[in-house]
ChimeraX commands (.cxc) that place a marker at each C-alpha (Angstrom):
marker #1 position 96.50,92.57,99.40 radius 0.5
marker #1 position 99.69,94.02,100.93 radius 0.5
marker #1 position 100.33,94.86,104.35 radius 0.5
marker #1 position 101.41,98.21,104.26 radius 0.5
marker #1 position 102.38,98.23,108.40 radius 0.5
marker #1 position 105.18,95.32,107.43 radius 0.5
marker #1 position 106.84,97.43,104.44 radius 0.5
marker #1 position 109.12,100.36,103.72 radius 0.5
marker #1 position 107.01,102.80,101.50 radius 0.5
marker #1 position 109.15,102.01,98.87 radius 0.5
marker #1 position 108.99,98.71,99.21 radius 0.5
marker #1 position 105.32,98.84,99.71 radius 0.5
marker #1 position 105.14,101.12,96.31 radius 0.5
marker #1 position 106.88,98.12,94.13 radius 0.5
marker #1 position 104.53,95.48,95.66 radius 0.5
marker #1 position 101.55,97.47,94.31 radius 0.5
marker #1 position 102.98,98.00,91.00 radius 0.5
marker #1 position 103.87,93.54,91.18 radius 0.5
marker #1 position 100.22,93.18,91.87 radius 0.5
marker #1 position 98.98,95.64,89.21 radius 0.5
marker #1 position 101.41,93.75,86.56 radius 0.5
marker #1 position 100.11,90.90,87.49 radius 0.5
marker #1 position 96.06,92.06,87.69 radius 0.5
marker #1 position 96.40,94.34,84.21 radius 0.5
marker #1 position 99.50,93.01,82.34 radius 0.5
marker #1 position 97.82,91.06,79.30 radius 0.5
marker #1 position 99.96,87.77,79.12 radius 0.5
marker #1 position 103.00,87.01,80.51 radius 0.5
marker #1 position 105.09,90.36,81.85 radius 0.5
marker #1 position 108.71,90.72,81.40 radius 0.5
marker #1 position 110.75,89.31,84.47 radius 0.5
marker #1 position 112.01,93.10,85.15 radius 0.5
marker #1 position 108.67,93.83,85.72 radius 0.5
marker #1 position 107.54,91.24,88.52 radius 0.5
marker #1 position 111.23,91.38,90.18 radius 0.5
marker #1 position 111.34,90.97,93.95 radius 0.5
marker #1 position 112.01,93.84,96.20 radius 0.5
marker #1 position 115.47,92.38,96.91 radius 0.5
marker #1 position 116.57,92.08,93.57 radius 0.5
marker #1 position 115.12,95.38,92.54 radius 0.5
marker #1 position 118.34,97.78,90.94 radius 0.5
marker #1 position 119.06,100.67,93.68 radius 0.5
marker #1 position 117.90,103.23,91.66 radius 0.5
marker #1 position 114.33,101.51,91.25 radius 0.5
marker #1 position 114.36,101.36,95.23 radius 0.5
marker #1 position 115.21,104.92,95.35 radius 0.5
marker #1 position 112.55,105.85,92.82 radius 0.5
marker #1 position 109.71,103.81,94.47 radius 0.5
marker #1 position 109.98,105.29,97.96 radius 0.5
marker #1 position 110.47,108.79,96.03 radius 0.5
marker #1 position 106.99,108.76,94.34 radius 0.5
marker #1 position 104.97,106.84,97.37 radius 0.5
marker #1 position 106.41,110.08,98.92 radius 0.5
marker #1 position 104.97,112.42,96.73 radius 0.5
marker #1 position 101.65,110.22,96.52 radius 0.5
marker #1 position 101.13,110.64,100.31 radius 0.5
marker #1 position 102.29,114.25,100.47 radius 0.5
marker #1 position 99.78,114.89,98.01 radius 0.5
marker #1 position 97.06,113.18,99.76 radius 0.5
marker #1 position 97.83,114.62,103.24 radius 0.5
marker #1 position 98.63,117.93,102.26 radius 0.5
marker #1 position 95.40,118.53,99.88 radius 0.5
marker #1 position 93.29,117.73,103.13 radius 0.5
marker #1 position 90.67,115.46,101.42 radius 0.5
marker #1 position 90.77,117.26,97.96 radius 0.5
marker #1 position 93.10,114.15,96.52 radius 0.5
marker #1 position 90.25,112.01,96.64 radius 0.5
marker #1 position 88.24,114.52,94.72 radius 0.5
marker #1 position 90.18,113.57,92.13 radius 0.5
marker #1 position 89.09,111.11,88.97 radius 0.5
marker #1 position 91.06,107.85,88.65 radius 0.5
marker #1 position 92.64,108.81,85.43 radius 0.5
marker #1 position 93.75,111.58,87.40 radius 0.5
marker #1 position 95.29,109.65,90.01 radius 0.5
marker #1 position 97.24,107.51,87.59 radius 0.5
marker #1 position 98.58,110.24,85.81 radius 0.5
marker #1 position 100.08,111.55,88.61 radius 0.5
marker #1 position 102.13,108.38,89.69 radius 0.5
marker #1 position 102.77,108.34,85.92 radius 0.5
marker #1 position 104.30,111.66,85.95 radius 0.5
marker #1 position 105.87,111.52,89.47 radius 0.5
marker #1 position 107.57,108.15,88.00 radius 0.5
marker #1 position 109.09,109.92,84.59 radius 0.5
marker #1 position 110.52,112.57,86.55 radius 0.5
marker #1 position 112.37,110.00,88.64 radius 0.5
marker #1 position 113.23,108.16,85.52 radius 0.5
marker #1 position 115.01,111.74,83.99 radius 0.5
marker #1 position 116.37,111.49,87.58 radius 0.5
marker #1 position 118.41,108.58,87.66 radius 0.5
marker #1 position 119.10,108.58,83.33 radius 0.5
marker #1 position 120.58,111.13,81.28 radius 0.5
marker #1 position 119.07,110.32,77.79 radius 0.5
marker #1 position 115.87,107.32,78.68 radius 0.5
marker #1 position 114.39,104.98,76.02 radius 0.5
marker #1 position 111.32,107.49,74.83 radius 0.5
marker #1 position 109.39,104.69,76.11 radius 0.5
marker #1 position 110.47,105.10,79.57 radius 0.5
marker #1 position 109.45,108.89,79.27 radius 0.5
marker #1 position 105.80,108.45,77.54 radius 0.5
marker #1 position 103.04,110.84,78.07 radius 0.5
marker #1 position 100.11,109.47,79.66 radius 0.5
marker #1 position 98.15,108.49,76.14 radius 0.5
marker #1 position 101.00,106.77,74.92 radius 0.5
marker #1 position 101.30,104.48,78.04 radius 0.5
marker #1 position 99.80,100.71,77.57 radius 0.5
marker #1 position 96.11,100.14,79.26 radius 0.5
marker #1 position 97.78,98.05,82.13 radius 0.5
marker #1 position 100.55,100.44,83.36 radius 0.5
marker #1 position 97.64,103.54,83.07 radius 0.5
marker #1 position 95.52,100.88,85.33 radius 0.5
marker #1 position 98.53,99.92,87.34 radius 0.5
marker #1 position 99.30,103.41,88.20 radius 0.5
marker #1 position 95.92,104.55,89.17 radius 0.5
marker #1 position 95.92,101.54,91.63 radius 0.5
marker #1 position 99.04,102.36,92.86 radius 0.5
marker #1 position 97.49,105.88,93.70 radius 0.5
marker #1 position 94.37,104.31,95.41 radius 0.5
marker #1 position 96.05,102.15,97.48 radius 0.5
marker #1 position 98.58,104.55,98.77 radius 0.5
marker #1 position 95.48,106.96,99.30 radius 0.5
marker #1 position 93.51,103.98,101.28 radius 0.5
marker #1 position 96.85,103.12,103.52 radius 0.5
marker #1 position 97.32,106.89,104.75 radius 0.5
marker link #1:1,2 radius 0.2
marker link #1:2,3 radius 0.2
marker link #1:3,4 radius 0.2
marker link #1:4,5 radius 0.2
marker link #1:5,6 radius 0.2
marker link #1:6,7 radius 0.2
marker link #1:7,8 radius 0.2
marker link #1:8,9 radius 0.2
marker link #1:9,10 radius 0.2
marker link #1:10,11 radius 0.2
marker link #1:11,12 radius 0.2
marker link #1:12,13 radius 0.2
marker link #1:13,14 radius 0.2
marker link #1:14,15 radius 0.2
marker link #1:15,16 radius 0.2
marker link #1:16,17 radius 0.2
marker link #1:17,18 radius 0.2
marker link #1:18,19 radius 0.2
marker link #1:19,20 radius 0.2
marker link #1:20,21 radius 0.2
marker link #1:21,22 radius 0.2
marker link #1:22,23 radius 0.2
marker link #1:23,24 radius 0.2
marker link #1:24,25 radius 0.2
marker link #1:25,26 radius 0.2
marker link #1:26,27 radius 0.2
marker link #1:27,28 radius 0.2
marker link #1:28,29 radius 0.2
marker link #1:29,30 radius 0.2
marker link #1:30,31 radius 0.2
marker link #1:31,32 radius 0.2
marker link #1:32,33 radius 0.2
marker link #1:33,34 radius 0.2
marker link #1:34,35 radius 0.2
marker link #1:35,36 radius 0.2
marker link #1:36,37 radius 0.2
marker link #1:37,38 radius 0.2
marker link #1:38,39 radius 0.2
marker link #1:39,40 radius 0.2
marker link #1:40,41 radius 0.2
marker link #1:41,42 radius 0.2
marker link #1:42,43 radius 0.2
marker link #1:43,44 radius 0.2
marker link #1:44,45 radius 0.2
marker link #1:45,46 radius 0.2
marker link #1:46,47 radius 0.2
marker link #1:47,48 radius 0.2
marker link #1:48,49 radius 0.2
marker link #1:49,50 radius 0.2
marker link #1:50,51 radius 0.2
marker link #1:51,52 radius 0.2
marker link #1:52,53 radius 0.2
marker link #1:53,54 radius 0.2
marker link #1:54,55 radius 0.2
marker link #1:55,56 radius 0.2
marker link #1:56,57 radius 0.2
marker link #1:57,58 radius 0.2
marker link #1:58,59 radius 0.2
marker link #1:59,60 radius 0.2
marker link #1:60,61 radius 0.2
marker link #1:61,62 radius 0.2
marker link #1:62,63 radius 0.2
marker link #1:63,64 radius 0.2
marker link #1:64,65 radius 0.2
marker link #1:65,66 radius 0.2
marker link #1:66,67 radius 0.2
marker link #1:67,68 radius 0.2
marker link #1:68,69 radius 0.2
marker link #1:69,70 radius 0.2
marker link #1:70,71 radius 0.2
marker link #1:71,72 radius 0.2
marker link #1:72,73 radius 0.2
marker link #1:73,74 radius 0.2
marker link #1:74,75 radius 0.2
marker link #1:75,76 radius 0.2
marker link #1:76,77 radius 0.2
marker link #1:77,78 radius 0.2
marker link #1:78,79 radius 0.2
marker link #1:79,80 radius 0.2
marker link #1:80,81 radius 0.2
marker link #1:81,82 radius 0.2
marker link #1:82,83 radius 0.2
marker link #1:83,84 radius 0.2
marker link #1:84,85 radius 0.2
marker link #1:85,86 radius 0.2
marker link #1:86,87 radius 0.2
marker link #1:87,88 radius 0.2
marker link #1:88,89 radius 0.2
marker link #1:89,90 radius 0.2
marker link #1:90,91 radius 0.2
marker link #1:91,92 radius 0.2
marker link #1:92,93 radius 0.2
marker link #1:93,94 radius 0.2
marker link #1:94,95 radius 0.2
marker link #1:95,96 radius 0.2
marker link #1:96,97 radius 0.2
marker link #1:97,98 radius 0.2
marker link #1:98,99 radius 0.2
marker link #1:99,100 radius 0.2
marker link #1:100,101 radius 0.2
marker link #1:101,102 radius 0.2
marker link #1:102,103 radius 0.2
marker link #1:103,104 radius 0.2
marker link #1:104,105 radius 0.2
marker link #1:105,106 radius 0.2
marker link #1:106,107 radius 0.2
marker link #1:107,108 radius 0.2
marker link #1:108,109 radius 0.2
marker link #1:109,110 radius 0.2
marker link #1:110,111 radius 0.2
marker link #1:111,112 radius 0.2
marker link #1:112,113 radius 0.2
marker link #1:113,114 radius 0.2
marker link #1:114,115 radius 0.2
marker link #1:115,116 radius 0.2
marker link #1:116,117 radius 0.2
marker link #1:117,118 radius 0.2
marker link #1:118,119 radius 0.2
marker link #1:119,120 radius 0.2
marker link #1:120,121 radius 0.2
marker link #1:121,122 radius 0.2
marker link #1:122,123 radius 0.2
view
């Protein structure tokens, strides 16, 4: 488990999402996807700290009502937080960069509901 007190929130963001890989991914993941922090494209960087922003505003700001919320729910936010970043930093993104919930594989919908949890948990 990370230590969230020794990392950026971006940086803590990209750890979860190594561990989830790593937990859900069936197989061996692609390199991209397991990449350490330092080696991590700028953009990626930017994008991590961006949605562990909006996670934790979510959670603060809702008072308690985030964790009212259904895992599925949880993951589809990161999910969604994480395409709008993607139209952020790309003008025209591989469709499967931009895929609606349904259409993302079982381990990144598990990934990103973990991702939610644990940012949820830290706060």
């Amino acid at each position: 488990m990370t230590d969230t007190t020794a990392l950026e929130p971006g940086e803590f963001f990209r750890e979860l999402w190594v561990e989830g890989v790593k937990k859900h991914f069936p197989g061996e993941p692609k390199a991209g996807y397991v990449v350490p922090w330092a080696q991590t494209p700028a953009w990626e960087r930017a994008s991590a700290a961006a949605v562990h922003q909006l996670v934790a505003d979510l959670v603060r700001l809702s008072e308690g009502g985030a964790s009212k919320l259904s895992r599925e729910q949880k993951g589809r936010f990161v999910a969604l937080c994480w395409t709008a970043q993607i139209y952020r930093h790309f003008e025209d993104p591989k469709p499967g960069y931009v895929a609606d919930w349904e259409d993302l594989p079982a381990w990144q919908r598990e990934t990103d509901s973990d991702i939610f949890e644990r940012i949820e948990q830290s706060l």
